[in-house]
gemmi code that builds the backbone of each chain (N, CA, C; Angstrom):
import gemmi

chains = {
    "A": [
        ("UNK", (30.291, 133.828, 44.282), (31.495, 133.406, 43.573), (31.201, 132.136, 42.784)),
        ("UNK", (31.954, 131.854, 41.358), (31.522, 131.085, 40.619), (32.720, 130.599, 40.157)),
        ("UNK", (33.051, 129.400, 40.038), (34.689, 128.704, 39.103), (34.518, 128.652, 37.569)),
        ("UNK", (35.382, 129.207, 36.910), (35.294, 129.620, 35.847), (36.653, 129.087, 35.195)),
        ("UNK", (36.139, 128.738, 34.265), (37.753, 127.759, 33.016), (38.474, 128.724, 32.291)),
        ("UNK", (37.938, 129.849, 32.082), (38.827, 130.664, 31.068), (38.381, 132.233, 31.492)),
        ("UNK", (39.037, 133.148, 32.197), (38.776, 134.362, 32.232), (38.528, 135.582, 31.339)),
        ("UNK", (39.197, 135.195, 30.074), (38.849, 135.746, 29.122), (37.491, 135.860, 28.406)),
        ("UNK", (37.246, 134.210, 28.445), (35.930, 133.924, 27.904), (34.698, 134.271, 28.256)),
        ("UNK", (34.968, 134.466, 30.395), (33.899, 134.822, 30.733), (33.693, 136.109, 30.535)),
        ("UNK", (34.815, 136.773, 31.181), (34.486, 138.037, 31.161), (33.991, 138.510, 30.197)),
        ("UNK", (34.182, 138.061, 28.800), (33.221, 138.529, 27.139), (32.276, 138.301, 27.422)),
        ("UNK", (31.802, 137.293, 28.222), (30.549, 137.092, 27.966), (29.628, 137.708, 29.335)),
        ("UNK", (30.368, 137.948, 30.550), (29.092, 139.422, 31.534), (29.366, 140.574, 31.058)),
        ("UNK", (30.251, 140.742, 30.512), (30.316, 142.294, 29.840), (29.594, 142.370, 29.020)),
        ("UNK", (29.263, 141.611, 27.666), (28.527, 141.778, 26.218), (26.909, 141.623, 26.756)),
        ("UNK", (26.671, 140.866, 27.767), (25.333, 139.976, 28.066), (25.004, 141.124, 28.910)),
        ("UNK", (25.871, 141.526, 29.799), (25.210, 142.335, 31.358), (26.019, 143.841, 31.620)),
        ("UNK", (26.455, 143.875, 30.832), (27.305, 145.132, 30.768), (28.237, 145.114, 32.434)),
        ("UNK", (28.830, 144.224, 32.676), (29.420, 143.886, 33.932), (30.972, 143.848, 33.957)),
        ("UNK", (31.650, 145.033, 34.008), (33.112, 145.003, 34.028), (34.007, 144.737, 34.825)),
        ("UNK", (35.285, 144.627, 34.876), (36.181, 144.326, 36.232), (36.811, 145.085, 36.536)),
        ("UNK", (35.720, 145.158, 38.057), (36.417, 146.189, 38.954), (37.422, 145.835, 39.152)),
        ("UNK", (37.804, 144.689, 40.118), (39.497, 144.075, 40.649), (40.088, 143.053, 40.151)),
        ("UNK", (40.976, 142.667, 40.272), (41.229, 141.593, 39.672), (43.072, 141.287, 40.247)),
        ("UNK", (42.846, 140.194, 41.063), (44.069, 139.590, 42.270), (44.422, 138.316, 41.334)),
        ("UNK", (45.584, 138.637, 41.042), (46.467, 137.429, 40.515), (47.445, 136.837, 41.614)),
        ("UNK", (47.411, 135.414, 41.733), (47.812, 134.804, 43.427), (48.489, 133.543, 42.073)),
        ("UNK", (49.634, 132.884, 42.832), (50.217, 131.848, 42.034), (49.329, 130.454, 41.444)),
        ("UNK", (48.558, 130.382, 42.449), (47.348, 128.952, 41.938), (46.130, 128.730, 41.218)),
        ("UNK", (45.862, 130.919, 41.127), (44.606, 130.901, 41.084), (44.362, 132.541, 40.740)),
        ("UNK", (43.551, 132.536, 40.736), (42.963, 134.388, 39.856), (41.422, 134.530, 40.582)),
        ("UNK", (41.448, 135.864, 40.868), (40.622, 136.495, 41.630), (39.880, 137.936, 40.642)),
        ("UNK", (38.563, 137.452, 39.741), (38.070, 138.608, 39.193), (37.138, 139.130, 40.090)),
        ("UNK", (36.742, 140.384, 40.127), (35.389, 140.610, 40.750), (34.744, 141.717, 39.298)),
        ("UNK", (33.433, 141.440, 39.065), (32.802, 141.983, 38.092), (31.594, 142.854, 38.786)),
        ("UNK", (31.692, 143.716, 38.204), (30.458, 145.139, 39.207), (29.526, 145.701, 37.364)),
        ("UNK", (28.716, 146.434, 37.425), (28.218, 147.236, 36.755), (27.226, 148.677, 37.630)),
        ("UNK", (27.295, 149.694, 37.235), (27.099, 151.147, 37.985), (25.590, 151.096, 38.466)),
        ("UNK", (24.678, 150.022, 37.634), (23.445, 149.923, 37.837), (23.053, 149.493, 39.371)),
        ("UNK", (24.292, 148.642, 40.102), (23.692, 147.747, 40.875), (24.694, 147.524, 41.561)),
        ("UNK", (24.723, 147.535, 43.339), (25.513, 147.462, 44.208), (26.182, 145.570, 43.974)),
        ("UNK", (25.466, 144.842, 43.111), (25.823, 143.229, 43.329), (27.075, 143.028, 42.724)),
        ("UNK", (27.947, 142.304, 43.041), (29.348, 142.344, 42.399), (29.189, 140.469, 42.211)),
        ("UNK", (29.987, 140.449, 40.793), (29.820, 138.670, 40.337), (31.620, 138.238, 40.866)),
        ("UNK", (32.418, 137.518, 41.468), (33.308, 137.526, 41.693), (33.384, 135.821, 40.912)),
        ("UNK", (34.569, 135.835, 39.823), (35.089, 134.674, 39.313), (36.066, 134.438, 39.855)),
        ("UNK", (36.593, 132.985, 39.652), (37.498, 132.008, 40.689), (38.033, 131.904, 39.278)),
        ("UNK", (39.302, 131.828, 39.080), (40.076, 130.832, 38.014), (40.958, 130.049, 38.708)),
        ("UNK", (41.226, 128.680, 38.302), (42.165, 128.019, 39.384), (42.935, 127.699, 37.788)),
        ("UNK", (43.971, 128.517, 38.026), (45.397, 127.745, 37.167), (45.506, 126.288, 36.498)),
        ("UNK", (45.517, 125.457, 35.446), (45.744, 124.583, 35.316), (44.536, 124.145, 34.976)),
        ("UNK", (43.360, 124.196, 35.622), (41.985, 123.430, 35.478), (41.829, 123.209, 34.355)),
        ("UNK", (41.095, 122.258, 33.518), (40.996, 122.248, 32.423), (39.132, 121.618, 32.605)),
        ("UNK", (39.231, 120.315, 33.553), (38.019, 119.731, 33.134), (36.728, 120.499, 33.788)),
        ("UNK", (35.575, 120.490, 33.610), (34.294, 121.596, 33.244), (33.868, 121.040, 35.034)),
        ("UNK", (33.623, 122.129, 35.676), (33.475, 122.545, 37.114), (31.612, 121.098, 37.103)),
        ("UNK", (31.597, 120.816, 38.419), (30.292, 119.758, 38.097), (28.851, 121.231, 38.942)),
        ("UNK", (28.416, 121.380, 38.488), (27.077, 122.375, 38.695), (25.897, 121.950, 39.753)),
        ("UNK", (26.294, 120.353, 39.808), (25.318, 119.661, 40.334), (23.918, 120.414, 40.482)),
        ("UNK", (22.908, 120.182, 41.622), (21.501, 120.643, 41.619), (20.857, 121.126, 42.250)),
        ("UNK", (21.710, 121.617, 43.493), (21.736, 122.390, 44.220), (21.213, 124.018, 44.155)),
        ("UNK", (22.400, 124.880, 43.601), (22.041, 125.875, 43.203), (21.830, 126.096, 41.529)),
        ("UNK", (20.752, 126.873, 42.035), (19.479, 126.930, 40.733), (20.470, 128.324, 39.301)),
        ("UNK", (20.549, 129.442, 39.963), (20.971, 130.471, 38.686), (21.124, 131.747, 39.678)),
        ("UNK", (21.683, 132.715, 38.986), (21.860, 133.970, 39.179), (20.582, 134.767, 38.223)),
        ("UNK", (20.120, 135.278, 39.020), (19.078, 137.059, 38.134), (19.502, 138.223, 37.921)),
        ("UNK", (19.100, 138.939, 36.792), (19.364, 140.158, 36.475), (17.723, 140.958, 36.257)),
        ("UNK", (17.289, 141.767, 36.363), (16.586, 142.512, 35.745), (16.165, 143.448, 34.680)),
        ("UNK", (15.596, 144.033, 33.943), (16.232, 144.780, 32.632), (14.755, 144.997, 32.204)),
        ("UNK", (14.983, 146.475, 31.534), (13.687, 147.398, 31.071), (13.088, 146.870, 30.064)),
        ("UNK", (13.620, 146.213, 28.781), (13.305, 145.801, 28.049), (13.803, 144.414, 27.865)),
        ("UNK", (12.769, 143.288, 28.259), (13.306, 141.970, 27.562), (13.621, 141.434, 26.501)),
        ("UNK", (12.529, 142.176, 25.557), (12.375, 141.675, 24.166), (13.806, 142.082, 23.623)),
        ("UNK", (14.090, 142.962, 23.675), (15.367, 143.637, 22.602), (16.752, 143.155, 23.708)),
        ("UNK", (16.482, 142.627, 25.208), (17.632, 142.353, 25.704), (18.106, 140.784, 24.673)),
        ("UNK", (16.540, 140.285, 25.148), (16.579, 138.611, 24.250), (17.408, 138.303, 22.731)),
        ("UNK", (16.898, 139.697, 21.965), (17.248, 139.392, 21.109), (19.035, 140.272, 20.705)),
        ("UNK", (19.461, 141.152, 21.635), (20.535, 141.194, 21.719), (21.865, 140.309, 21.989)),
        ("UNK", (20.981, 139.686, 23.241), (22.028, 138.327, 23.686), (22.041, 137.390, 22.859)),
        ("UNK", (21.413, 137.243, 22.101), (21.218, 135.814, 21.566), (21.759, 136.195, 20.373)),
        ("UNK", (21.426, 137.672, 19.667), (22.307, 138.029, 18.607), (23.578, 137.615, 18.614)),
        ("UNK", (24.827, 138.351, 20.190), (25.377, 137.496, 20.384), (26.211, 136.276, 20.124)),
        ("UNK", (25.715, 135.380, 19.926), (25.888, 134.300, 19.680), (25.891, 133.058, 21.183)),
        ("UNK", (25.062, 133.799, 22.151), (25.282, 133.142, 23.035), (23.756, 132.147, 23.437)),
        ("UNK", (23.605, 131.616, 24.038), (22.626, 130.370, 24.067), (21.869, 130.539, 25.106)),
        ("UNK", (20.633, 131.082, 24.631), (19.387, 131.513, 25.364), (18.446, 130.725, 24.895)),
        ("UNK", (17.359, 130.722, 26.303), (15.837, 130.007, 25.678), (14.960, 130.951, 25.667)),
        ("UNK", (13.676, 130.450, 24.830), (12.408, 131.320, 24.886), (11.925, 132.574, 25.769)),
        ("UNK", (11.370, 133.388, 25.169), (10.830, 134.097, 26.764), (9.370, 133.495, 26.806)),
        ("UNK", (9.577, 133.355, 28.288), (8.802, 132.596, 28.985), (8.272, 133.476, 29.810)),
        ("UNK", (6.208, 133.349, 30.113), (5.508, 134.381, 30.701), (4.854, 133.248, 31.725)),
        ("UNK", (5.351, 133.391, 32.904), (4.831, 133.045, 33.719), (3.578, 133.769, 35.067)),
        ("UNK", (2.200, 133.135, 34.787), (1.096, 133.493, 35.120), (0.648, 132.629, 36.173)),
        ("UNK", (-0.319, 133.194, 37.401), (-1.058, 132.421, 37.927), (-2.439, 133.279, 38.045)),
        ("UNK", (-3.478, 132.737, 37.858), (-4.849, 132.909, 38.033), (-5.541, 134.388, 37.208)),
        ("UNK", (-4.038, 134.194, 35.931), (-4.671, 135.026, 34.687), (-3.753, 136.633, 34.854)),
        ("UNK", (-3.246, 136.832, 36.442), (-1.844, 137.668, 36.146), (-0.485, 137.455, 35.913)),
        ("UNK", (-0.144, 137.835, 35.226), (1.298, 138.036, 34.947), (2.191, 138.299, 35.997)),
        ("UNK", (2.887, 136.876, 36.522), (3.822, 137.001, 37.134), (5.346, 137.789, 36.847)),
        ("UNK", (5.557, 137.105, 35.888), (7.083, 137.312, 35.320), (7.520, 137.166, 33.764)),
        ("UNK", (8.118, 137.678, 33.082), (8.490, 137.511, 32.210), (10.147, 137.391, 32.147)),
        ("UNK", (10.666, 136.633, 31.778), (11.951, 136.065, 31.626), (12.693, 135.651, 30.552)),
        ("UNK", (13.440, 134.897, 30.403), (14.392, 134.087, 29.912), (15.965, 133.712, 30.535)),
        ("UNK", (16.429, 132.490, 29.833), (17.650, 131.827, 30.294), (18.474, 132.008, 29.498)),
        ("UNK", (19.404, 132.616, 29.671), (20.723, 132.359, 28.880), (22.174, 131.615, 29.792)),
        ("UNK", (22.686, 131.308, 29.284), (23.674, 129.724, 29.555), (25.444, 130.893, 29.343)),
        ("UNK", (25.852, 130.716, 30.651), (27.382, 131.006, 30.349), (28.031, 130.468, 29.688)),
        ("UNK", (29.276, 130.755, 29.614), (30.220, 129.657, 28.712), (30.841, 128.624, 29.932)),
        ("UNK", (30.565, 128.335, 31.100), (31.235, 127.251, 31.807), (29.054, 126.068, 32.149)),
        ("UNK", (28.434, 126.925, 31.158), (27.247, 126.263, 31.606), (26.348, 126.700, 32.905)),
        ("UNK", (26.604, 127.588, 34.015), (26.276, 128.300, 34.326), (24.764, 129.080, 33.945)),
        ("UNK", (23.354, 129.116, 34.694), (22.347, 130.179, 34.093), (22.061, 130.988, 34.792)),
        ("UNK", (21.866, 132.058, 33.793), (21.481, 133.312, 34.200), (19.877, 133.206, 33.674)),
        ("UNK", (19.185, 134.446, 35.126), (17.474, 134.166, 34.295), (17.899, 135.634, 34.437)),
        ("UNK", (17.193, 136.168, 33.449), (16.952, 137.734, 32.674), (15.479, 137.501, 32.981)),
        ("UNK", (15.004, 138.247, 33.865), (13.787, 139.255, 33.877), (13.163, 140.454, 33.494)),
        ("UNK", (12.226, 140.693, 33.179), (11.427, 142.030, 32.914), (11.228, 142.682, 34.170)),
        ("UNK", (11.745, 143.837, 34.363), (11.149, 144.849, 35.504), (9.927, 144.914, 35.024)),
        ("UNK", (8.801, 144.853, 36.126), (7.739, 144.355, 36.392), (7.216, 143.836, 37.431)),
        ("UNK", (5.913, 144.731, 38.012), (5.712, 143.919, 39.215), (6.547, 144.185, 40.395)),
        ("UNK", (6.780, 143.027, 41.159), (8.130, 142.613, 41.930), (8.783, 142.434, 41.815)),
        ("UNK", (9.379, 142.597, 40.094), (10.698, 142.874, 39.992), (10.803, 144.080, 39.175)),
        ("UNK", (10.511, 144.943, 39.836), (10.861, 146.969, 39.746), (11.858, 146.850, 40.268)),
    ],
    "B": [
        ("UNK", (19.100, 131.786, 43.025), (18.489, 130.989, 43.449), (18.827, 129.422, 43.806)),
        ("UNK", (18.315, 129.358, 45.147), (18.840, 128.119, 45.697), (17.738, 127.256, 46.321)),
        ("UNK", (18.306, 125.809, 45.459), (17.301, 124.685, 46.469), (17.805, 124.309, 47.584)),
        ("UNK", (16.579, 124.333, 48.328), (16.477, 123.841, 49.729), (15.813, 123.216, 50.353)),
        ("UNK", (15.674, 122.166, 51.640), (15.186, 120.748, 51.633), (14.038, 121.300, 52.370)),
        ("UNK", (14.043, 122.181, 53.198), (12.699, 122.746, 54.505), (12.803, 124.212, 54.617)),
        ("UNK", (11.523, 124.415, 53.869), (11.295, 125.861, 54.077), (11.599, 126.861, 55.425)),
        ("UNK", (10.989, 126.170, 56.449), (11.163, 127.059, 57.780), (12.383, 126.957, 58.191)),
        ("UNK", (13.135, 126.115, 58.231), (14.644, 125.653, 58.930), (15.629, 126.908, 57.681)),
        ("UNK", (15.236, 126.788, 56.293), (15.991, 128.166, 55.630), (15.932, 129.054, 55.647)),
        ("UNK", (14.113, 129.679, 55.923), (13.890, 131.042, 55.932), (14.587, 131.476, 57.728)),
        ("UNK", (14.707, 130.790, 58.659), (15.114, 130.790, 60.302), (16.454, 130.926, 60.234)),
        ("UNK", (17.181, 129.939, 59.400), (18.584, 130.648, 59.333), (19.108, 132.306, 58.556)),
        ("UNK", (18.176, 132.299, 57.171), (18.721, 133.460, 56.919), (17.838, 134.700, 57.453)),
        ("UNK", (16.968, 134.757, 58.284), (16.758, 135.631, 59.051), (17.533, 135.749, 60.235)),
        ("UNK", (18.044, 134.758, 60.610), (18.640, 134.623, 62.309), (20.109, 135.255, 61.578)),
        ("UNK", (20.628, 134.866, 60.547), (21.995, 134.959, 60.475), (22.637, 136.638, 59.631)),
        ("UNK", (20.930, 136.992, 58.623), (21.486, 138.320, 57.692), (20.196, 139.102, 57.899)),
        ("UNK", (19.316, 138.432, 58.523), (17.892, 140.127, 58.487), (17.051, 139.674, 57.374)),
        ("UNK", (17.507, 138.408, 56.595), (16.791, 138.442, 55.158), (15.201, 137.885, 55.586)),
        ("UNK", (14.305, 138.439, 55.357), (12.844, 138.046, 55.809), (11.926, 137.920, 54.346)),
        ("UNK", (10.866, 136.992, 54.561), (9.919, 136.811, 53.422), (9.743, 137.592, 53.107)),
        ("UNK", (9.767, 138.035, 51.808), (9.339, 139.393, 51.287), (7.795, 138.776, 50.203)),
        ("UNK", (8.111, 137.414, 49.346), (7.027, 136.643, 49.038), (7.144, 135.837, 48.977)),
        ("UNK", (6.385, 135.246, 48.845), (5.970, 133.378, 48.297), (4.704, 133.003, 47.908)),
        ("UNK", (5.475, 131.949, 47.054), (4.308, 131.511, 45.655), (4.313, 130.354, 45.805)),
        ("UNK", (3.289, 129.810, 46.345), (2.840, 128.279, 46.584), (2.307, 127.245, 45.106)),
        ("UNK", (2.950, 126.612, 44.419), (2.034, 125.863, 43.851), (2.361, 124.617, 43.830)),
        ("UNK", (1.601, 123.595, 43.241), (1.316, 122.174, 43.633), (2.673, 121.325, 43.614)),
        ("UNK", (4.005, 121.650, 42.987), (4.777, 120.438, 43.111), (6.198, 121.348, 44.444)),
        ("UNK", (5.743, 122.423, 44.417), (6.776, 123.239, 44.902), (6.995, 124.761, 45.021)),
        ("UNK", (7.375, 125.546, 46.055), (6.815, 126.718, 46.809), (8.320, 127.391, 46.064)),
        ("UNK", (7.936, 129.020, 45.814), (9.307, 129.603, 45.640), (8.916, 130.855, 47.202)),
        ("UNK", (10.087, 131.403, 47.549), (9.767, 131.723, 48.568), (11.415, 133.052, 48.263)),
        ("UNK", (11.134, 134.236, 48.662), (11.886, 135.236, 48.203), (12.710, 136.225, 49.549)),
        ("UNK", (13.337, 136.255, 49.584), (14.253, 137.067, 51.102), (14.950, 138.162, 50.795)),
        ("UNK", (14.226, 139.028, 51.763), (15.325, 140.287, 51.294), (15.362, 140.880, 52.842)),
        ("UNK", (16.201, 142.061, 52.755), (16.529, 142.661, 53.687), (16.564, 144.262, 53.263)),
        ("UNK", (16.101, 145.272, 54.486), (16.589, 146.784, 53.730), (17.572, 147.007, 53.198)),
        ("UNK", (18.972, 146.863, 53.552), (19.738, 147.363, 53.614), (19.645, 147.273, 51.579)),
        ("UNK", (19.866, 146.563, 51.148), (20.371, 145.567, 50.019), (18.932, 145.732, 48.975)),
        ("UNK", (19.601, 145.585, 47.586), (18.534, 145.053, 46.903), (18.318, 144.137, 46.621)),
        ("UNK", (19.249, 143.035, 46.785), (19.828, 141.741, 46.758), (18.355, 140.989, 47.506)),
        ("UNK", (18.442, 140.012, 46.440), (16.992, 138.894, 47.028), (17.638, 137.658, 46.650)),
        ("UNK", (17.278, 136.895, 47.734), (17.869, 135.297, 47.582), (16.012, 134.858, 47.363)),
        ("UNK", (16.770, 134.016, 46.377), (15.120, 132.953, 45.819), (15.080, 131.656, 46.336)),
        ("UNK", (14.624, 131.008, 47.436), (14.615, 129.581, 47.738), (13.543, 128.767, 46.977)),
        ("UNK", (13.629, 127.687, 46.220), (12.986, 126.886, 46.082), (12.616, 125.486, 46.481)),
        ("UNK", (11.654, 125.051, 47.219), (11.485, 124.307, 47.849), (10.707, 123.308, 47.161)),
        ("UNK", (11.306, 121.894, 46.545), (10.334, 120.941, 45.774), (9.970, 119.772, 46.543)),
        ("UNK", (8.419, 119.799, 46.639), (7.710, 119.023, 47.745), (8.314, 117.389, 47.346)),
        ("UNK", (8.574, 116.981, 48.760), (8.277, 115.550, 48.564), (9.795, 115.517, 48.978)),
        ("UNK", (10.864, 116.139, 48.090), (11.924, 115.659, 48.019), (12.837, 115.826, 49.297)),
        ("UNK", (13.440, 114.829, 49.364), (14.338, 114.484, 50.667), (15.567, 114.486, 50.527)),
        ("UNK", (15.952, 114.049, 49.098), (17.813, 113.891, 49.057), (18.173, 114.638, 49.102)),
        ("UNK", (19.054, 114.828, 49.848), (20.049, 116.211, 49.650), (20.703, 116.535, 48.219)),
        ("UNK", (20.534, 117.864, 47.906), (20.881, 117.900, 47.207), (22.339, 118.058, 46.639)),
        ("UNK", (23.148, 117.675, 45.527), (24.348, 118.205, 45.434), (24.795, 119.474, 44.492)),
        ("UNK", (25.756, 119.853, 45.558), (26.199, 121.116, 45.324), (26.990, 121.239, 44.450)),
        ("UNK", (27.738, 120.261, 44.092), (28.951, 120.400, 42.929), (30.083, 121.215, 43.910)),
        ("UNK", (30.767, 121.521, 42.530), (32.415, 122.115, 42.814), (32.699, 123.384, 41.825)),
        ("UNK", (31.379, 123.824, 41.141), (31.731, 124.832, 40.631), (31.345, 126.126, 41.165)),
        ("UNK", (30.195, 126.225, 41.440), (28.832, 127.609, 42.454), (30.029, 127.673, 44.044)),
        ("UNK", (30.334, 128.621, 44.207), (31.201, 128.856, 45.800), (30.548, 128.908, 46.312)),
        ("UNK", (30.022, 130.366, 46.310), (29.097, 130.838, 47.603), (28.489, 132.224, 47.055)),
        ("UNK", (27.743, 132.560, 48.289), (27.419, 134.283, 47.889), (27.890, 134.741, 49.284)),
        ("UNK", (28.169, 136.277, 49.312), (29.116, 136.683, 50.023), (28.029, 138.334, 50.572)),
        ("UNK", (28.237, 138.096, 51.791), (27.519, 139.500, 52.198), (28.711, 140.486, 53.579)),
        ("UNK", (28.607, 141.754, 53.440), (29.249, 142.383, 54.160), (28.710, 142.908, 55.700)),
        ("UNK", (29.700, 143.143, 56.608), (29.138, 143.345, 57.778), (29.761, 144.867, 58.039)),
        ("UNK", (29.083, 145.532, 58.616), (29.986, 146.488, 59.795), (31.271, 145.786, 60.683)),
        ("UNK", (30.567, 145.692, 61.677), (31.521, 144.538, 62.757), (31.415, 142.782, 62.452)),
        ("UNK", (32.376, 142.762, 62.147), (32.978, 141.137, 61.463), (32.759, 140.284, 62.772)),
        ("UNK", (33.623, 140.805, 64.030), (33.252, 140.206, 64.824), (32.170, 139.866, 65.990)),
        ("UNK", (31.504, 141.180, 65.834), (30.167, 141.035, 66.840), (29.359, 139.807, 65.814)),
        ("UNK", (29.828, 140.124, 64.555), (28.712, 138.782, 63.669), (29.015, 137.728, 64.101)),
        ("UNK", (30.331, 137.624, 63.743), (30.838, 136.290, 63.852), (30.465, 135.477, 65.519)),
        ("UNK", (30.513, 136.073, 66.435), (30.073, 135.816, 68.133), (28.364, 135.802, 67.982)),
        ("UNK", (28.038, 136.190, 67.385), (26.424, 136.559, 67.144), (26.141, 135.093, 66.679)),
        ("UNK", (26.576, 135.062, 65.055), (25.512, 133.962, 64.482), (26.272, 132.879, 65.074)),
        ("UNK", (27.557, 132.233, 65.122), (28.084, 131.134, 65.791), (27.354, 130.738, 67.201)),
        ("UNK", (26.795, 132.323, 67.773), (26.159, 132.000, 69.330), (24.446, 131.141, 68.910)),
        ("UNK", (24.331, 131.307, 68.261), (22.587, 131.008, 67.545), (22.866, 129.559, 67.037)),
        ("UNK", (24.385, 128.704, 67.043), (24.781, 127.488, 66.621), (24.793, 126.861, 65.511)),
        ("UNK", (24.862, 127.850, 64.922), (25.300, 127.339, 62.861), (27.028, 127.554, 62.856)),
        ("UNK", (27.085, 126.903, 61.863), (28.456, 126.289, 62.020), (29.198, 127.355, 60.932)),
        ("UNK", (29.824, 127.932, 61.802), (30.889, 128.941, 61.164), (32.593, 128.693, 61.563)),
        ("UNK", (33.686, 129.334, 60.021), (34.643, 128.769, 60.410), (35.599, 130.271, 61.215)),
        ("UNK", (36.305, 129.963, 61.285), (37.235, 131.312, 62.203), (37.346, 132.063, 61.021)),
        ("UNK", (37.624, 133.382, 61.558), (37.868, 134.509, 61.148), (39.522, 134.507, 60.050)),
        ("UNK", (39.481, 134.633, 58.853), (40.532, 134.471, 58.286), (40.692, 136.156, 57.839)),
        ("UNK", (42.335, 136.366, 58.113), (42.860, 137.736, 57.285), (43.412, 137.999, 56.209)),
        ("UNK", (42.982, 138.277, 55.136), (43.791, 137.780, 53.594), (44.279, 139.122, 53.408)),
        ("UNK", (46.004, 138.993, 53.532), (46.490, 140.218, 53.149), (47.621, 139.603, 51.825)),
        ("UNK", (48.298, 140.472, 51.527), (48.793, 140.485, 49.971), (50.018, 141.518, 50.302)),
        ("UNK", (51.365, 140.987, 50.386), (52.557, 142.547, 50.402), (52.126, 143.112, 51.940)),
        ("UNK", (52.185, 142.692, 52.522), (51.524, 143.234, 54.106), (50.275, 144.422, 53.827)),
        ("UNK", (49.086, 144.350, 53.073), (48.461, 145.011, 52.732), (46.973, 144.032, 53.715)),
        ("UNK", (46.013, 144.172, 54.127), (45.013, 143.582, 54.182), (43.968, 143.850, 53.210)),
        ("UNK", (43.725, 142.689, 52.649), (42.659, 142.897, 51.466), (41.356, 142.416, 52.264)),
        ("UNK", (41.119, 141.760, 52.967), (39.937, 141.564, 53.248), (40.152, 140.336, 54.844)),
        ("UNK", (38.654, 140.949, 55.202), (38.888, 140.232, 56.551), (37.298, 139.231, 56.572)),
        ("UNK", (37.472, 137.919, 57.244), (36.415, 137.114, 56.575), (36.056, 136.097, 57.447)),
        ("UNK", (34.718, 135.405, 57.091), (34.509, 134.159, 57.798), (33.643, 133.188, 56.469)),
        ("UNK", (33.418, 132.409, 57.035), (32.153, 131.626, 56.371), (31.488, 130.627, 57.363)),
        ("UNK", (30.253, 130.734, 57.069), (29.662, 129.901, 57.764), (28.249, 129.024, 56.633)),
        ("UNK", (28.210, 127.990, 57.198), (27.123, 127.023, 56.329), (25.748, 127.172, 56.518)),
        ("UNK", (25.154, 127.314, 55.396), (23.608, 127.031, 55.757), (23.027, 125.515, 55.952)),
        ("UNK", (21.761, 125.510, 56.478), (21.481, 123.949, 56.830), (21.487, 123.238, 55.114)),
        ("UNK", (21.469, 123.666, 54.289), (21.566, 122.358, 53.285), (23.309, 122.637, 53.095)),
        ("UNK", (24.051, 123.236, 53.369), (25.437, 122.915, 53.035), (26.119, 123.784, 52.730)),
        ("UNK", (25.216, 125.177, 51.713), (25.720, 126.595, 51.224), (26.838, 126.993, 51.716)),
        ("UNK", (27.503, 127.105, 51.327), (28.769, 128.494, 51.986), (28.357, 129.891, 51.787)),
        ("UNK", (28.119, 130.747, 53.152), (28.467, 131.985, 52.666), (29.270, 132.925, 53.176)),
        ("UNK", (30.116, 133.430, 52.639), (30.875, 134.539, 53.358), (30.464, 135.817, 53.884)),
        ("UNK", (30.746, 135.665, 55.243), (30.832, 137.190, 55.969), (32.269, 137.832, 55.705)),
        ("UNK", (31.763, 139.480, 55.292), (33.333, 139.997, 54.784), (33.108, 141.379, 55.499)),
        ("UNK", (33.653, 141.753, 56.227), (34.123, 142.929, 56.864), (33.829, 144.119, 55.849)),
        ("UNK", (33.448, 145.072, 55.934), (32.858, 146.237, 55.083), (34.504, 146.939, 55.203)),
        ("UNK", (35.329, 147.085, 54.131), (36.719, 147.774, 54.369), (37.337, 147.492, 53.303)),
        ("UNK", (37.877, 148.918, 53.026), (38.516, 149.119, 51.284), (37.561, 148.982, 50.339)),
        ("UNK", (37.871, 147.833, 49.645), (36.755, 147.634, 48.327), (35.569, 147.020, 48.352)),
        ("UNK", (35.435, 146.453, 50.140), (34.071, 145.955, 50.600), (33.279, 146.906, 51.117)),
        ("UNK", (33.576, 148.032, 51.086), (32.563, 149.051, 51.322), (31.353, 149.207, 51.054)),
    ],
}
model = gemmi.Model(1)
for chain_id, residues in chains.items():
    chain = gemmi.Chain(chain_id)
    for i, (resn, *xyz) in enumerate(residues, 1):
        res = gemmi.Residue()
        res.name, res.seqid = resn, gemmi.SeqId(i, " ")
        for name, pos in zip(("N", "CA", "C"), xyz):
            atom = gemmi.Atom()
            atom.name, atom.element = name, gemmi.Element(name[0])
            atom.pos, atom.b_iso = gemmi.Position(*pos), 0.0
            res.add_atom(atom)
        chain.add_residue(res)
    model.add_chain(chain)
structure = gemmi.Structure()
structure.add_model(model)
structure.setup_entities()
């Protein structure tokens, strides 16, 4: 679960980015209850809206990001970012000349990261 | 993915508390990533562990928690509380006399929240 400033906003943005729709969604007087699923994958993203909030949730340094996986990075990269949403480089991370991982970061709209991986490896 | 202050004291809780066991780890010089999974799930928690460092880290007010389901809510709940991690009582969140979900949470040693949720209705 993640606190989120605008439900609208997010939800555009796991749906367009991750193809991640809402399954449920509990409206309570203080606060809003999304849960976001996609058919690929038993993981469900559940957003918090708290009524009223306005100022930007603190992320501190604790927890690092959420992962996704995906067949093609290159054309995911350049989909998301088509987008208009705010991704970094893909980044190939190697040790001792194999290819660990291939990735990238893209940034929610509450600031929030997601790392996008290449199935590959250990992450099939 | 989540930072954490001592490798063995995290990988001991989330084996003692969800089944999640090393699946890998990647040692290098400033800091170890270390990966947990369990059968059931495809779900992998990523710990990262950065040498040296001692402060605790902060969690902020935006990241909740991550949330995993049980069969029996309460053999868990008597289970991991018996192993002495600090879990809170069993809460029933119903809506219109409906029960939507039946729940606990309990902390990991750096502070995490995670919810235990009863496998029922839409936690299936």
């Amino acid at each position: 679960m993640i606190r989120v400033l605008d439900e609208n906003r997010s939800a555009d943005f796991y749906r367009q980015a991750f193809g991640l729709e809402t399954a449920d969604r509990l409206d309570f007087e203080t606060f809003t209850l999304v849960y976001l699923r996609n058919a690929e994958s038993a993981f469900e993203l559940e957003l918090t809206i708290n009524k009223g909030r306005t100022e930007p949730y603190a992320l501190g340094d604790g927890y690092g990001h959420l992962a996704v996986s995906v067949d093609d990075l290159d054309a995911e990269h350049a989909r998301i970012s088509g987008l208009g949403y705010a991704t970094g480089k893909i980044v190939e991370f190697e040790r001792d000349g194999n290819l660990l991982a291939r990735f990238f970061f893209v940034t929610d709209p509450d600031g929030y990261k997601i790392e996008v991986v290449q199935r590959h490896g250990r992450f099939e």
